[in-house]
MARPADO-993771 format. One line per 2 residues: number of its first residue (from 1); their letters; for each residue x, y, z of C-alpha. Coordinates in steps of 0.2 Angstrom, whole numbers. Layout:
residues N
NUM	A	X,Y,Z ~ ...
END
This chain:
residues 570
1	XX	44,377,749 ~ 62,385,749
3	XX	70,382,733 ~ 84,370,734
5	XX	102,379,730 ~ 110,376,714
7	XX	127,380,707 ~ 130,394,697
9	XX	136,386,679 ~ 153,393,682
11	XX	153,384,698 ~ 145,368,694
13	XX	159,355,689 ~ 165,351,673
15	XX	165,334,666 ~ 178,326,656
17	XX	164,324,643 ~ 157,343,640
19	XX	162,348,621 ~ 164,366,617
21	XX	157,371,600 ~ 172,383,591
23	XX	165,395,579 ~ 166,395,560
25	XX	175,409,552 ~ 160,416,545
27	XX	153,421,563 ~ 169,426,567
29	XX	170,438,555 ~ 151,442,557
31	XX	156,445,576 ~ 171,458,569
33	XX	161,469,557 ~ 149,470,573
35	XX	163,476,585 ~ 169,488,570
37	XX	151,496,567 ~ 149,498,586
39	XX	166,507,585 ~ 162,518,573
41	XX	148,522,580 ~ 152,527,599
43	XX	166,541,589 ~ 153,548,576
45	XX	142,551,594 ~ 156,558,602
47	XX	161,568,588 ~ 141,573,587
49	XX	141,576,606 ~ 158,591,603
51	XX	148,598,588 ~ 133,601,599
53	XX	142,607,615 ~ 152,619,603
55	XX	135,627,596 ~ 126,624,613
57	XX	139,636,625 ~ 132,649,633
59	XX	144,660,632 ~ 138,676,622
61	XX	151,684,612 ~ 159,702,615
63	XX	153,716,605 ~ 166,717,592
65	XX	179,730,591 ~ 194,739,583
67	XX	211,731,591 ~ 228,735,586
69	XX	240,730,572 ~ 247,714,577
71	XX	245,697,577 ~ 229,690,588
73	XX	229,672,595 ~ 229,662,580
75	XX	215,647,583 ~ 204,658,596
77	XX	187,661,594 ~ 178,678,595
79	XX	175,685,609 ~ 188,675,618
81	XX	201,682,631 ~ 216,686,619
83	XX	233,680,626 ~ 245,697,623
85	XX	262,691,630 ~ 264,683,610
87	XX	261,696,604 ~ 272,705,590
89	XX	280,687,586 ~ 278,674,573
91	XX	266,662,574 ~ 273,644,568
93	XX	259,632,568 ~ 261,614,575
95	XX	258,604,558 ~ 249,593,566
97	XX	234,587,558 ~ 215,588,567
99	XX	215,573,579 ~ 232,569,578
101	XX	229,572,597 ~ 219,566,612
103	XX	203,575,616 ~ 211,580,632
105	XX	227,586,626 ~ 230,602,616
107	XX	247,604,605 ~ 261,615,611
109	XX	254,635,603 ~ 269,644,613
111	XX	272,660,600 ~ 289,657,594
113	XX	299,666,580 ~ 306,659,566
115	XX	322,661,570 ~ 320,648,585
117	XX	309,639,574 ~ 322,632,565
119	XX	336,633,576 ~ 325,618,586
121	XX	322,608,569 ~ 340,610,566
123	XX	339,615,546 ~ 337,630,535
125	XX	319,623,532 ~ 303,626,540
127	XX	299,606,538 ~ 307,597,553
129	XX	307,577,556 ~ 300,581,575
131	XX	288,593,584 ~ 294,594,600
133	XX	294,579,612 ~ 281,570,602
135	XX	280,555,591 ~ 288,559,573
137	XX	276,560,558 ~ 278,550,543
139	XX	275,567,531 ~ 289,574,540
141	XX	303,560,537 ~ 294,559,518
143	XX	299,582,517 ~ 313,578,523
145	XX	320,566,512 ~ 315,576,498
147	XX	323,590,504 ~ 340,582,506
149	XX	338,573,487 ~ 334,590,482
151	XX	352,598,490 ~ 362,584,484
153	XX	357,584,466 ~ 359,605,466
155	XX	378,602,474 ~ 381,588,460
157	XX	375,601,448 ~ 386,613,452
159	XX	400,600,451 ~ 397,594,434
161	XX	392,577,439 ~ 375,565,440
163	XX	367,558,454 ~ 367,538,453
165	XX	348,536,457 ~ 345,549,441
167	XX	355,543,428 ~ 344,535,415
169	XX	344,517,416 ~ 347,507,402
171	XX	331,500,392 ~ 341,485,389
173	XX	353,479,402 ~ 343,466,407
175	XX	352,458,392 ~ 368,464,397
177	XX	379,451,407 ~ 397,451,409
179	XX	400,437,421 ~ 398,426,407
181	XX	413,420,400 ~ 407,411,384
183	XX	395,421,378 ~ 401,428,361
185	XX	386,444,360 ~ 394,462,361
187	XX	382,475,364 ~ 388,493,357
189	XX	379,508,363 ~ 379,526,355
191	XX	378,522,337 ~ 371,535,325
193	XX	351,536,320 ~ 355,533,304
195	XX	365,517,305 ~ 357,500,295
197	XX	360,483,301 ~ 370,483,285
199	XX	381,496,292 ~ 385,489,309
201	XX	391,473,300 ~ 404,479,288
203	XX	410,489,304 ~ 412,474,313
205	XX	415,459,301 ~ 437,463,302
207	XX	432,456,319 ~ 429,439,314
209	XX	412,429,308 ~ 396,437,315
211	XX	381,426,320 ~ 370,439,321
213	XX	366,457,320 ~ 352,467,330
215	XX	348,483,333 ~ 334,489,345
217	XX	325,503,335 ~ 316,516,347
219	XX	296,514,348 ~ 283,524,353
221	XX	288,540,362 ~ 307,537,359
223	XX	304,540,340 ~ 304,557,342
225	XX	317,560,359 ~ 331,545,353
227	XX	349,553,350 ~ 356,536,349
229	XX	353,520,344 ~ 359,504,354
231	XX	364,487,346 ~ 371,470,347
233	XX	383,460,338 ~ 384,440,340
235	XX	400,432,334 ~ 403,415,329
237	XX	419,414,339 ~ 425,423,357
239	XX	440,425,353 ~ 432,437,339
241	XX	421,445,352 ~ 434,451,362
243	XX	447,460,351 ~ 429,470,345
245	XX	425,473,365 ~ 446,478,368
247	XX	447,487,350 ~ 429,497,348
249	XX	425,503,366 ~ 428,523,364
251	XX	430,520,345 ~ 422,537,334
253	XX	410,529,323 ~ 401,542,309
255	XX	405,556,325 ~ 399,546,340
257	XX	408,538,351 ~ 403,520,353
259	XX	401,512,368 ~ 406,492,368
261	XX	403,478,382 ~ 396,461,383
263	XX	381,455,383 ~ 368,442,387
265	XX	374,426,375 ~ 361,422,363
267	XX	358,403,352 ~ 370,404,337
269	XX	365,399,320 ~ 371,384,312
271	XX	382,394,299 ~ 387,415,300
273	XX	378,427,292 ~ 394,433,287
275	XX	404,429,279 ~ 395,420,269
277	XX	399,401,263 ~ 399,393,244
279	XX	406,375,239 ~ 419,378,226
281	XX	427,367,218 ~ 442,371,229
283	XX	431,364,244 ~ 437,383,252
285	XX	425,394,259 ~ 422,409,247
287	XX	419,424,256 ~ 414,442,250
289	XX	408,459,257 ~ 391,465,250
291	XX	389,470,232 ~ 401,455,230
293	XX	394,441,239 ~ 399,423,234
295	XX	386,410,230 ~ 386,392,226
297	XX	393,383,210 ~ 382,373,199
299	XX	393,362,195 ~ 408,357,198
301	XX	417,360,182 ~ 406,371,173
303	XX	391,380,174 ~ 395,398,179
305	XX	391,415,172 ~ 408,420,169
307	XX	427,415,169 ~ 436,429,178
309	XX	457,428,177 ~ 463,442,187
311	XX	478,452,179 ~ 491,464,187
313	XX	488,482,181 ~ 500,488,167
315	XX	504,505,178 ~ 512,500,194
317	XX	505,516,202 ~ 487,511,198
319	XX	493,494,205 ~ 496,504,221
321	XX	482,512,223 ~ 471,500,222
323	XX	479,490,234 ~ 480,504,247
325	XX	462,507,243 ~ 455,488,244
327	XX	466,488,262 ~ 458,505,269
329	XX	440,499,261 ~ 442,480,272
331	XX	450,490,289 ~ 436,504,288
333	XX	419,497,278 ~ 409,502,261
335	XX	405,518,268 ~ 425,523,267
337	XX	422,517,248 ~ 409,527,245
339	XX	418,541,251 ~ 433,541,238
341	XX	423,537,226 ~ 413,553,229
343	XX	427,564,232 ~ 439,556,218
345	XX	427,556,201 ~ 432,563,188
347	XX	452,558,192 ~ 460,544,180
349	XX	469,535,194 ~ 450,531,202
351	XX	444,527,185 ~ 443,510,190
353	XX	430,512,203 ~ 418,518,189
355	XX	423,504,176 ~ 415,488,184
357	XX	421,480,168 ~ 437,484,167
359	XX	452,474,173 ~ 458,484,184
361	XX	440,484,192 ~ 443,465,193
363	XX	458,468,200 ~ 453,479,215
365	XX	437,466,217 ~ 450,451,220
367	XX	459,464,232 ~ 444,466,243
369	XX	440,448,243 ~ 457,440,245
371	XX	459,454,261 ~ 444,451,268
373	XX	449,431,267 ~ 465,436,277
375	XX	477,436,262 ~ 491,450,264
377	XX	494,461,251 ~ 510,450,247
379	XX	504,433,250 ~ 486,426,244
381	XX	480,408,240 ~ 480,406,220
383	XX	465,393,219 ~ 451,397,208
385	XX	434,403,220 ~ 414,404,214
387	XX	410,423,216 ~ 392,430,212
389	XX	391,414,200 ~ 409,419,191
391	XX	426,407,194 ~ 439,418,197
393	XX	457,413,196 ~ 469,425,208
395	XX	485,432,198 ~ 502,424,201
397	XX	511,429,219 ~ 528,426,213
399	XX	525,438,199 ~ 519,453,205
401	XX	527,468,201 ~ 537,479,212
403	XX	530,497,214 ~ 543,510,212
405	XX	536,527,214 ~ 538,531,194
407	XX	525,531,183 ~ 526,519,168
409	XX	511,535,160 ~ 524,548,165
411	XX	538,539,156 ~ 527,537,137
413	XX	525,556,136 ~ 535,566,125
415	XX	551,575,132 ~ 544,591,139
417	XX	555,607,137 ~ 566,611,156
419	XX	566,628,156 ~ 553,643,158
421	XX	556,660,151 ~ 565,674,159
423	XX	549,682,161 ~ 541,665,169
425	XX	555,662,182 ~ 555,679,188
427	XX	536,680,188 ~ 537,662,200
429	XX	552,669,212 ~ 542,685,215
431	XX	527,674,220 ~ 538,665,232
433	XX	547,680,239 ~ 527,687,245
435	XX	523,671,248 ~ 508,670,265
437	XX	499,656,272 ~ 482,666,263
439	XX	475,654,253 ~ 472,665,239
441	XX	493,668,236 ~ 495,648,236
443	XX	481,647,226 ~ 489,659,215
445	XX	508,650,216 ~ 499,633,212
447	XX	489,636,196 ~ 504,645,189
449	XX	514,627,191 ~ 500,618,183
451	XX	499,632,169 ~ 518,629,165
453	XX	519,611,169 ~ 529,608,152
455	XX	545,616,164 ~ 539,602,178
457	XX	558,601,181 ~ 564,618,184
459	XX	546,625,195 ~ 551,610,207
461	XX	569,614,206 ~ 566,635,211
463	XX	551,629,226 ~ 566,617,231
465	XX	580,628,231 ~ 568,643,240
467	XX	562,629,254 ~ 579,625,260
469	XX	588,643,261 ~ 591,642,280
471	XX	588,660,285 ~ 569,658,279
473	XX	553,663,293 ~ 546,648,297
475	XX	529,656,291 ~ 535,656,273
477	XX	543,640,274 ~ 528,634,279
479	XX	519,643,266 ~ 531,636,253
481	XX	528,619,260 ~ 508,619,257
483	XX	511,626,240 ~ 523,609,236
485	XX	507,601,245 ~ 496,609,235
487	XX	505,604,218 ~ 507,587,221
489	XX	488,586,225 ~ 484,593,207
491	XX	498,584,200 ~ 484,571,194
493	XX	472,586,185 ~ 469,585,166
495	XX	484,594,162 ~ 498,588,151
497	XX	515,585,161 ~ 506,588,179
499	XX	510,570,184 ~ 527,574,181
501	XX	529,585,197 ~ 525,568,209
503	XX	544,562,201 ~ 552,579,202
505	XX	546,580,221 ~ 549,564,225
507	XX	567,564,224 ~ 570,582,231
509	XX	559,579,248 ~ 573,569,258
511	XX	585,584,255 ~ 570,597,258
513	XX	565,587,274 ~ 585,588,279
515	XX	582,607,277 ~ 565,608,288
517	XX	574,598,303 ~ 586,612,302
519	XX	574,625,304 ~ 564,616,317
521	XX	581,614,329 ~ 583,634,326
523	XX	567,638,334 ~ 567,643,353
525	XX	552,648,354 ~ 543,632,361
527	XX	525,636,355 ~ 532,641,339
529	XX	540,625,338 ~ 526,615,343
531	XX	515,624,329 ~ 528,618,316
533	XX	527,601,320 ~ 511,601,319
535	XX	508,608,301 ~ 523,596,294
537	XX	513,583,301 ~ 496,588,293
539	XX	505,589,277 ~ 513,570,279
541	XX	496,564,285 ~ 489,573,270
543	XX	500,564,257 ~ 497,548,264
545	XX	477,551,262 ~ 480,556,245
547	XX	490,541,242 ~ 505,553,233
549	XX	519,540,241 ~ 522,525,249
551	XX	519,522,268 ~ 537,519,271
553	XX	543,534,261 ~ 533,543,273
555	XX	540,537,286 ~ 556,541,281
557	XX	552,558,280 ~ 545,561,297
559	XX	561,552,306 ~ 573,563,294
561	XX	561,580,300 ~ 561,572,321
563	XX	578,565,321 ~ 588,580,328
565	XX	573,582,342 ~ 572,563,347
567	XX	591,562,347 ~ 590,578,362
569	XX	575,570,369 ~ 585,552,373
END
């Protein structure tokens, strides 16, 4: 009747043929989520169980009572023994949060004062990256990076300078690449808020042909916060894009400064937007700014709108100015145009910028055209051109006349008389004997030469001899000088005889410059001297704007008043 033995399954011995069944992951992760609820729920217990012992102790507490000023126990419960050797001293708390540690173990509530509180943390912070011997806190590293970012960017303040992980990133430099060697586009930054693709183009196209033009116009938010606009240019050529990237970067355009560099190369069109290609019957390219853009024959013989010959202006002065102005229009854009002709209507010698029938408008338009074409001012291709639906034929090179500084006007009118009236001259040399720099005393000096512009001869001849007396204050030869300046700026008024003071200057400055270099050597003072320089400069700056004389007239002027100082210099 005993039961026979048998082996324990862990015992009994194992065949080569017993298969072990592997569980799906579905069980396996039904197995998990059991383990996981079991956890949670043996802590919520335990928690449960500390609750009620807390609630369940028998301790009664102390009858309350009045204790002195002073810190108690932080943490202790009423009715507890109070722990007096802390007290009178700061109590720092651990940071720790609840549960940070073990049931068993309490945190470190040794009173300390603040003092020795951050001497052991080691800043000038009550936030410390460890808390004793124990394990460092994520919240404490996180503080204390802050706190460091915060010092550095208050110390690069004070310098004058910006941290690197605050500067404003730029909204498009993922477009920016300058490792590329062939790309041809040329981003430029800082351009003013009220620039027009149009705008950027004119400024640009001396550069060479321009594929494209784009300009990344603010959206949202940045409509109302943008102080800049940024941009890009896209050449046809790169040897184009890098004189604009060597010649614009730091280049004041309408008060801001741009900034240039390369960017991301971007597909080309098939032809520029600028200049603009027309068949001619030349079979060379016709190219224009805007208001003057060429466009495609009809035909090859006929067919057009107009026939324009281009002719030479009768007045070689007028010839002169309109080629100075068709160069400084090509080097600095339609906005520079725009300028003279705001500033300079009403004067004759502009007159042709108001007469677009004129031929000396004609004129000025083949200027702009052939410069923009890369003609010089002496040399240009004579075959006839389409522009805006006309054929033009360009003047003769070899018979262009030489400008000579003397006005064929000033020549027709009527011999005027050369002296002024006892009264007069004394009347002028007493106005340059109280001569100042006040601008009502030139004021005054200047419309008495205009009034008595008949006696062009002799005013110029008494301001001559009164500028180069040698033992005049540099103040009033100064003051002289910007009465001359003045003058010759009204010399084109609607007064008869005005434009003869331009002639009568024009041969007296070498010997009045002579005289000024003189008086500059004389001077010891070295700010004094520096001062001089200066306003002689502003004046010959000032005469070149006004195009009054030629550029190497100028020239000539500001060697004969420097020649003595660079002569001590080398």
């Amino acid at each position: 009747g005993a039961k026979k033995p048998t082996l324990s399954r862990a015992m009994a011995p194992k065949t080569s043929f017993s298969m072990v069944r592997k569980k799906t992951p579905f069980e396996k992760h039904k197995e998990e989520e059991e383990l996981k609820r079991k956890r949670d729920a043996e802590e919520a217990a335990n928690l449960f169980a500390e609750f009620e012992a807390d609630f369940a102790s028998e301790k009664k507490p102390k009858a309350m009572s009045f204790v002195s000023a002073g810190l108690q126990s932080a943490g202790s419960r009423p009715g507890d023994e109070i722990d007096k050797s802390g007290r009178g001293k700061v109590y720092v708390p651990a940071m720790a949060p609840p549960g940070f540690f073990g049931a068993e173990e309490e945190p470190e509530t040794k009173p300390a004062s603040t003092s020795d509180h951050y001497a052991r943390s080691g800043r000038s912070s009550g936030f410390s990256s460890t808390t004793g011997g124990r394990k460092p806190r994520a919240i404490d590293a996180v503080m204390e990076e802050m706190m460091d970012k915060q010092q550095r960017r208050e110390e690069a303040r004070r310098e004058g300078r910006e941290l690197a992980e605050d500067k404003r990133p730029n909204p498009h430099a993922s477009e920016l690449a300058t490792s590329d060697k062939t790309t041809t586009n040329v981003f430029v930054g800082n351009l003013p808020l009220t620039v027009v693709e149009e705008d950027v183009l004119m400024e640009f196209a001396q550069f060479g042909p321009i594929g494209s033009v784009k300009i990344m116009w603010p959206r949202g938010d940045e409509v109302h916060t943008a102080t800049s606009l940024n941009g890009f240019v896209s050449f046809m050529g790169r040897a184009s894009a890098e004189r604009m990237v060597a010649e614009s970067d730091g280049k004041m355009f309408r008060g801001c400064v741009l900034k240039v560099g390369w960017g991301k190369a971007v597909p080309l069109p098939s032809k520029p937007i600028w200049p603009r290609e027309s068949d001619d019957i030349t079979g060379r390219p016709a190219v224009g700014v805007p208001g003057m853009m060429a466009s495609t024959a009809q035909t090859r013989f006929g067919g057009y709108a107009e026939e324009v010959t281009v002719q030479y202006p009768s007045n070689s002065r007028v010839m002169y100015v309109i080629d100075r102005l068709a160069k400084y229009v090509v080097d600095n854009g339609k906005a520079f145009e725009e300028k003279v002709m705001e500033k300079e209507r009403g004067n004759d010698e502009f007159g042709f910028l108001f007469d677009y029938k004129s031929p000396n408008h004609r004129y000025y338009k083949w200027r702009v055209f052939s410069l923009t074409n890369g003609d010089t001012l002496e040399d240009w291709r004579t075959e006839p051109f389409v522009m805006n639906d006309a054929r033009w034929t360009p003047p003769n090179s070899k018979r262009r006349p030489v400008y000579t500084g003397k006005e064929s006007e000033a020549a027709k009118e009527p011999a005027a008389p050369d002296s002024l009236k006892p009264d007069d001259r004394e009347e002028f040399e007493g106005l340059l004997q109280a001569l100042t720099l006040e601008r009502s005393d030139i004021e005054e000096g200047m419309m008495f030469a205009l009034e008595h512009a008949e006696s062009a001869k002799e005013v110029a001849n008494i301001l001559t001899d009164a500028l180069i007396v040698s033992d005049t204050p540099v103040t009033m030869k100064v003051a002289r000088l910007f009465l001359m300046s003045d003058i010759l700026h009204n010399c084109g008024a609607p007064v008869k005889n005005a434009s003869a003071y331009r002639t009568e200057f024009q041969q007296k400055l070498p010997r009045i410059f002579e005289s000024l270099e003189k008086t500059l050597m004389g001077v010891e003072s070295r700010i004094t001297r520096e001062a001089f320089k200066k306003r002689v400069a502003a004046v010959l700056t000032a005469w070149g704007d006004w195009f009054l004389f030629g550029e190497e007239f100028l020239k000539g002027l500001e060697l004969t008043f420097l020649r003595g100082q660079n002569q001590m210099n080398s």
